[in-house]
Phi, psi and omega in degrees: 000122184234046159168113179249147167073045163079302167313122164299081168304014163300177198273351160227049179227355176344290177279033185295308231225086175250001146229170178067085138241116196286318206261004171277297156330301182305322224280313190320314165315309152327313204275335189277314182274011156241007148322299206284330208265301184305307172322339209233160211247147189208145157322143182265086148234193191201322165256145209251156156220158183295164145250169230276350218268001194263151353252159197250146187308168177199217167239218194275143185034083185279094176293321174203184182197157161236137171270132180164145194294104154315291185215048156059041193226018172048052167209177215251146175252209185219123176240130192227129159283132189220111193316304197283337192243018203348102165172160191249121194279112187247146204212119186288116158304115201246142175251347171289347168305338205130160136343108161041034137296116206242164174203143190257109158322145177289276090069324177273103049253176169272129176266133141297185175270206184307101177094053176255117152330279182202151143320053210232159196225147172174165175256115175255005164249020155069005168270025181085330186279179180266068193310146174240171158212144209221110157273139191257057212327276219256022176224017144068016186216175159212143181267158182234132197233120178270140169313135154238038165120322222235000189098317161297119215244165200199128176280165172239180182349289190302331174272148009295138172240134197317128180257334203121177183285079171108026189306152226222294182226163178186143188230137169264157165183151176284071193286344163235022166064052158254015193054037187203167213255097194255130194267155152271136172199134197274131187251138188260329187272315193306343177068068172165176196236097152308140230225132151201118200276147175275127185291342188109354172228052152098314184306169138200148184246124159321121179272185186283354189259354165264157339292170190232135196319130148271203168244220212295036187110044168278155175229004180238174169210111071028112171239121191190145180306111191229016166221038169048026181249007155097335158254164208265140181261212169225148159231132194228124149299149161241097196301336188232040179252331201057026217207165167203106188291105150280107177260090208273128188241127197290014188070359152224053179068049159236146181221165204208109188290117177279122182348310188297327135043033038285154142287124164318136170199229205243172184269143196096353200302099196241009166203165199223110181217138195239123198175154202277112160278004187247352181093359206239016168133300201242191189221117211264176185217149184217138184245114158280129172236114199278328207274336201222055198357040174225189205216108169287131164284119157250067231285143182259129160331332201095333176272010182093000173262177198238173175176129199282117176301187186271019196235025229217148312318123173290180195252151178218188184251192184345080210063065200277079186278340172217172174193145208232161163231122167235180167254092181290331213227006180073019203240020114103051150241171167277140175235164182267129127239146175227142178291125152249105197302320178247039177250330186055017167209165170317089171269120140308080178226118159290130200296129154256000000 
């Protein structure tokens, strides 16, 4: 496959291609609504219905979204990165409205850098509220957007903070085990993972062991225990790898590739969700593969190495571009979605 999100992914074509991208946009709806599906505690069912208020605006080209209490009213709001229109559109859950009613703050959007990516919420200055960071595709950074309680966000001194070459994806997790909520974040030209440790008020600083090497073109980042020793490691796709890059972490955010090291997976591997499908304790990976429309199973030993079962790739529709894992069906295992960007819908596959 030789272009995901409209872009030619060669080592000089990243930036060719920076607006009007139609199959970027589906996939981003897509992917916001298997956002929404991990996220969210859901009835044992499998069908869905729209509500009459969807879908609700947002600004250009919109791409990813993090779900999370806002503005301090326990119920989950929506904050969305929007590539064309660089800046993140935040949209208050009002539920006296109705279901999954949204509504946009006067204050909204919030401007970002060049090219906002993907998202993520977390507190990252320790006052309780919900803090954003915004990878920023084409100004090579992420913004750090602070909470002041109320939904509104304001950067501080210290933002934009250098992300890589094209960064893409990015995860908060506590990564060198001090309590406070620190980013990963995947650069696609860089073939690699920034690293940025949280100082504890919101900052963050690079260690010297970052970055740390991928394979090919990543473009997500993933954080989850995957050799059972109680900190969060990394799992990163490789879109031009067929791979997934395993990063194991030593307890204090410095990481280390285990001989086994990429893992085999589908042509395309362009998203990653971690979660036990097997019962058995530890947390396997399942890879959306855009170039070879199906979802690689990766079962884990518990030490973090992998191995594909005989059922394994399942088949999915078109351009499979995110994949999200939940319990859809009610029977308290994880099941998949996966956004298929030029299929134009949604694959369902339920865990047996």
């Amino acid at each position: 496959m030789l272009a995901i999100d409209g872009q030619d992914l060669g080592a000089a074509g990243g930036r060719l291609a920076r607006r009007g991208r139609s199959a970027l946009v589906l996939a981003a709806a897509l992917a916001a609504l298997c956002a929404v599906l991990a996220g969210t505690a859901l009835a044992a069912s499998t069908n869905f219905v729209e509500p009459v208020s969807s879908p609700e605006a947002a600004g250009g080209a919109p791409q990813w979204f993090a779900a999370a209490d806002l503005n301090g009213d326990g119920d989950r709001d929506l904050a969305v990165a929007n590539v064309d229109s660089d800046n993140v559109t935040i949209l208050f859950n009002l539920p006296e409205l109705g279901p999954a009613n949204f509504a946009e703050p006067i204050w909204s959007p919030e401007p970002v850098g060049d090219a906002a990516f993907s998202v993520v919420a977390a507190d990252f200055d320790g006052d309780g509220d919900q803090d954003l960071a915004v990878a920023n595709e084409f100004s090579d950074n992420v913004t750090i957007l602070r909470n002041n309680g109320a939904g509104n966000f304001a950067q501080p001194a210290t933002s934009p903070e250098a992300g890589g070459d094209e960064p893409t994806g990015l995860v908060a997790s506590d990564l060198d085990g001090d309590g406070d909520q620190d980013l990963a974040v995947a650069s696609f030209l860089s073939n690699a993972v920034t690293i940025l440790r949280n100082t504890g008020a919101g900052n963050f600083v690079q260690p010297a062991t970052s970055p740390e090497a991928t394979g090919s073109v990543p473009r997500e980042v993933v954080a989850a225990d995957l050799d059972g020793d109680a900190d969060p490691d990394l799992a990163v796709p490789n879109s031009f790898g067929a791979s997934v890059t395993i990063l194991k972490n030593n307890g204090a955010g410095d990481f280390v590739q285990p001989p086994t090291s990429p893992e085999a997976a589908g042509s395309g591997s362009r998203s990653v969700a971690a979660a036990d499908f097997d019962g058995d304790g530890d947390r396997d990976l399942a890879v959306a593969n855009a170039g070879s429309d199906d979802v690689t199973i990766l079962r884990n030993n518990g030490a973090g190495n992998f191995v594909q079962p005989a059922t394994s790739p399942e088949a999915a529709g078109d351009g499979p571009f995110s994949v999200a894992a939940a319990d859809l069906d009610g029977d308290a295992d994880p099941d998949l979605a996966v956004a298929n960007s030029f299929s134009d819908n949604v694959t369902i596959l339920r865990n047996r």
